[in-house]
C-alpha positions as a Markdown table, in Angstrom:
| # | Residue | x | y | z |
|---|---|---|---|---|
| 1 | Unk | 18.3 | 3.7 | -5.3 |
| 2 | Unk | 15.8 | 1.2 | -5.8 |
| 3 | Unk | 12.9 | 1.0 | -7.7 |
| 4 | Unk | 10.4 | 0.4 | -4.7 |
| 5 | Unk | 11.4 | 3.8 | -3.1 |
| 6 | Unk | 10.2 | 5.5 | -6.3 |
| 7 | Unk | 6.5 | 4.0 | -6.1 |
| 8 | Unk | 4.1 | 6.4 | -5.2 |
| 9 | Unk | 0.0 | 6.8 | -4.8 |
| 10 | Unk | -1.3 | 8.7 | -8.2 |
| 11 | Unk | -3.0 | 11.3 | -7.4 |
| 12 | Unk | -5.7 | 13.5 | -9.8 |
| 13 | Unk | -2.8 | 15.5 | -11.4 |
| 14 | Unk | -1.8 | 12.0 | -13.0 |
| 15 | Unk | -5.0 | 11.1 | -14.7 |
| 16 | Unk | -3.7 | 11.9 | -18.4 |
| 17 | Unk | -0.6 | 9.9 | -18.0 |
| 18 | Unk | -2.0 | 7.4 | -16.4 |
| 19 | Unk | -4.3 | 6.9 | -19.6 |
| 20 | Unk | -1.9 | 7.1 | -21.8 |
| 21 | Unk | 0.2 | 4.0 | -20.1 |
| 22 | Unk | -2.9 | 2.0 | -19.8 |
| 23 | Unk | -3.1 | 2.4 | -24.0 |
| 24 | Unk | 0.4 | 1.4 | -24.2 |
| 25 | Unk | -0.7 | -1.9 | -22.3 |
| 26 | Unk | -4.0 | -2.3 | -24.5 |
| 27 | Unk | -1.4 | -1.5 | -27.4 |
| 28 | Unk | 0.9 | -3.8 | -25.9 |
| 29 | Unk | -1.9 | -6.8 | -25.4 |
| 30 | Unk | -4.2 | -6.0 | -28.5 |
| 31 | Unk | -2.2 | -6.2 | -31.7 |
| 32 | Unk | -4.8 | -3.2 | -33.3 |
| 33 | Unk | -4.8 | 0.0 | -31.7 |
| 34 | Unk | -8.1 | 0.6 | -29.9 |
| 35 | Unk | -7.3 | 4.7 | -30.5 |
| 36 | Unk | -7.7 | 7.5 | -27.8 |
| 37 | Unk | -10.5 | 8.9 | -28.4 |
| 38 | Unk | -12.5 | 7.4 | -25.3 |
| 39 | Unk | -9.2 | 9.1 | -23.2 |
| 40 | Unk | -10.9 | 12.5 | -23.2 |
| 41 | Unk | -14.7 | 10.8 | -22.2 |
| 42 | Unk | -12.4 | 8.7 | -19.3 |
| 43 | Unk | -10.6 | 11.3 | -17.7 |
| 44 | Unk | -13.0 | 13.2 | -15.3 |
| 45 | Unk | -13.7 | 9.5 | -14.1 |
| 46 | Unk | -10.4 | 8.3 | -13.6 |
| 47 | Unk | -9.2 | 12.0 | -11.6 |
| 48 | Unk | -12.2 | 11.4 | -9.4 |
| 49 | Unk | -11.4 | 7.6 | -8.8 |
| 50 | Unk | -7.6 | 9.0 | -8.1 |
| 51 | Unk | -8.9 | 11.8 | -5.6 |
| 52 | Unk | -10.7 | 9.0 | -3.4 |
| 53 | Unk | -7.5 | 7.7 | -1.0 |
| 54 | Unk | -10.0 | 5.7 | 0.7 |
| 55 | Unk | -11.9 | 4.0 | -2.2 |
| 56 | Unk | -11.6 | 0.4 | -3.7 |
| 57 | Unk | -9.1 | 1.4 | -6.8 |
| 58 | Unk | -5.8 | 2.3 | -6.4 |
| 59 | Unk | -2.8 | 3.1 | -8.7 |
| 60 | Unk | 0.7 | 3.0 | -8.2 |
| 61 | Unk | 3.4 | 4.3 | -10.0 |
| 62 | Unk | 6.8 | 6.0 | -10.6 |
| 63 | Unk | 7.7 | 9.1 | -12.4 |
| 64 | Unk | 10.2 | 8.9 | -15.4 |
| 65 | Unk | 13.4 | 9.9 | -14.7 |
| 66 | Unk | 14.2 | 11.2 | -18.2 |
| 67 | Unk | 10.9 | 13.2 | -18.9 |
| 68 | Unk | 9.8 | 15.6 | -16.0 |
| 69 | Unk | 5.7 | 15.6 | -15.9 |
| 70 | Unk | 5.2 | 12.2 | -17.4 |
| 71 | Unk | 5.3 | 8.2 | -15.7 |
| 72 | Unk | 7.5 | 5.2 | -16.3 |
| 73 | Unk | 5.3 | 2.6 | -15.2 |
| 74 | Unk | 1.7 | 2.4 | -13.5 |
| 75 | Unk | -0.2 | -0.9 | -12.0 |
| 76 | Unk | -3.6 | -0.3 | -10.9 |
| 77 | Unk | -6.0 | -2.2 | -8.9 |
| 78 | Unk | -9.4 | -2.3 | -7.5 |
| 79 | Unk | -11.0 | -4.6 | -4.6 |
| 80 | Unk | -14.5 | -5.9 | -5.5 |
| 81 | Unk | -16.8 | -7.6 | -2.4 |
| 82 | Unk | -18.1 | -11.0 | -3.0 |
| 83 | Unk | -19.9 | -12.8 | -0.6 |
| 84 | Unk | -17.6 | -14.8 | 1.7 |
| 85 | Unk | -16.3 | -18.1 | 1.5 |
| 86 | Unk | -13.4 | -20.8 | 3.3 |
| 87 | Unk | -10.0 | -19.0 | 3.1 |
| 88 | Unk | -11.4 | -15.7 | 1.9 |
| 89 | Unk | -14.4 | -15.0 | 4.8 |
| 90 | Unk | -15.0 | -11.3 | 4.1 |
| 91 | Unk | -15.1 | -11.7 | 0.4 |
| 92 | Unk | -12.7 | -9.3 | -0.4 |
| 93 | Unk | -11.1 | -10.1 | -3.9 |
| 94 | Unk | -8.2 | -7.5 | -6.1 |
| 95 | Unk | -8.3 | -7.3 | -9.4 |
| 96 | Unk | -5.0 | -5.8 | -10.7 |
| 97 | Unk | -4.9 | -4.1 | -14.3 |
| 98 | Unk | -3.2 | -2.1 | -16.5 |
| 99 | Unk | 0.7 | -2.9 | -15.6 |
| 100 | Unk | 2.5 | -0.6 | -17.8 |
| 101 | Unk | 5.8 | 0.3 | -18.1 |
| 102 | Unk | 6.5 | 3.0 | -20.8 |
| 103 | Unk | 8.7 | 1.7 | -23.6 |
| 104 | Unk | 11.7 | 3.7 | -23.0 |
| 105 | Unk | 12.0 | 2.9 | -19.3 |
| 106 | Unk | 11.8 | -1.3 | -19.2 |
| 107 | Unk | 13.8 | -3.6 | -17.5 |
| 108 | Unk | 14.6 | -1.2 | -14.4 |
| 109 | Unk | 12.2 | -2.9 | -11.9 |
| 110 | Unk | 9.7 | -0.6 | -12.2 |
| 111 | Unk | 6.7 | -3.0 | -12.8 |
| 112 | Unk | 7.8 | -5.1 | -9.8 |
| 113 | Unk | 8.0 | -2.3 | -7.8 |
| 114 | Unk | 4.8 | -1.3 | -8.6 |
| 115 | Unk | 3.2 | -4.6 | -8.2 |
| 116 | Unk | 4.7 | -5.2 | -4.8 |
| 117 | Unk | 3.3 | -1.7 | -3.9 |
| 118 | Unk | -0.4 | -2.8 | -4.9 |
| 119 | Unk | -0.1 | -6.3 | -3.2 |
| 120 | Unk | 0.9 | -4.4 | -0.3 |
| 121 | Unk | -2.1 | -1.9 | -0.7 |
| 122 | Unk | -4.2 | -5.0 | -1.1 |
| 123 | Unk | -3.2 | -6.8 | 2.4 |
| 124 | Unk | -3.9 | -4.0 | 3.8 |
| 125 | Unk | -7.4 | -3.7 | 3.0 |
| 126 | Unk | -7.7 | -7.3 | 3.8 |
| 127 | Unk | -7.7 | -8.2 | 0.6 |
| 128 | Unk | -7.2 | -12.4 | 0.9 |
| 129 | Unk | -7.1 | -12.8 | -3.3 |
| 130 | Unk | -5.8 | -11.2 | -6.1 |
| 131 | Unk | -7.0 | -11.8 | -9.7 |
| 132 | Unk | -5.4 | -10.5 | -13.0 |
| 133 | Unk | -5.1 | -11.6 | -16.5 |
| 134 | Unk | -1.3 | -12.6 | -17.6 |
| 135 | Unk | -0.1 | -11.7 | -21.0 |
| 136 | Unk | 2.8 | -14.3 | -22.3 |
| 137 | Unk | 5.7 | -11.5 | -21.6 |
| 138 | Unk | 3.8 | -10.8 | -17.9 |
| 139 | Unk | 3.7 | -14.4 | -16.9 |
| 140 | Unk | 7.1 | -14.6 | -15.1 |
| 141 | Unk | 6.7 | -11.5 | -13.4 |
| 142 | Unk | 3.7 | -12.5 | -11.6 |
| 143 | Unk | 4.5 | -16.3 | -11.6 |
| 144 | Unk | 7.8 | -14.5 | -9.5 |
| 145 | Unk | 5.4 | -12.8 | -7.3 |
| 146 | Unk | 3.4 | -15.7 | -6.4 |
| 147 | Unk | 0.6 | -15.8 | -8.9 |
| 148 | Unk | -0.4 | -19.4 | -10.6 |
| 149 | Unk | -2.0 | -19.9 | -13.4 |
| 150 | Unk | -6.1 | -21.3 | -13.7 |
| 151 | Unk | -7.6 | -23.6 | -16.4 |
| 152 | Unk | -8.7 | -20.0 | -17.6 |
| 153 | Unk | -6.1 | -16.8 | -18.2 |
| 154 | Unk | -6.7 | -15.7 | -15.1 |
| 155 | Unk | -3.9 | -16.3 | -12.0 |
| 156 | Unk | -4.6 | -15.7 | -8.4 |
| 157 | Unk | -2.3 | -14.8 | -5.6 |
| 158 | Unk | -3.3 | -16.5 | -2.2 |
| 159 | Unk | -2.7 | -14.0 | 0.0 |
């Protein structure tokens, strides 16, 4: 089976686990431990964001095959409006964050098959740009996708 039939929308019920992968990717990206204890201050916000199928934020991800009730990998993204300008006229840009994949369920394609599922969301909300920050270990996953790197950390996807 492949990893891109496994994507799905999160949905409220998610919210805990989809905190706890975005502090493995803080973890992952900070060498300190920022701690938890904003999870619990987060978590009404993020279930509402998830309960909004027609909103600007979006998260994707699969369900871990070993562990019933908990993910293997999440991307999230959200689409921010910015006034318009030559090759993006209805100033519509993504910003993609938090690409996790738990520890115990790399290298299976799960990140790409997230990913692809969020660029997807985004060119269907005529999204024409997409924006995210690249860790070292990220870089040739988006590079693969089409992402190049600015002067700044920042790559962009013309979409």
């Amino acid at each position: 089976m492949r990893a891109m039939s496994l994507v799905r929308r999160a949905v409220p019920e998610d919210a805990e686990e989809v905190l706890r992968l975005r502090q493995v990717m803080l973890d992952s990206v900070f060498s300190a431990s920022s701690g938890t204890q904003w999870h619990a201050e987060s978590l009404p916000t993020v279930r509402r964001r998830l309960a909004d199928p027609d909103g600007d934020f979006a998260a994707f991800v699969i369900d871990h095959p070993e562990r019933p009730a908990a993910l293997a990998a999440l991307v999230a993204g959200t689409i921010e409006y910015r006034i318009g300008r030559t090759g993006n006229p209805h100033g519509r840009v993504g910003h993609v964050f938090s690409v996790a994949t738990d520890p115990d369920a790399r290298r299976r394609g799960y990140a790409r098959a997230c990913m692809e599922t969020l660029l997807d969301w985004f060119r269907e909300q005529d999204v024409r740009q997409v924006d995210l920050n690249a860790s070292a270990q990220a870089e040739p996953l988006y590079a693969s996708l089409g992402f190049v790197r600015k002067p700044d950390p920042s790559m962009r996807l013309q979409l």
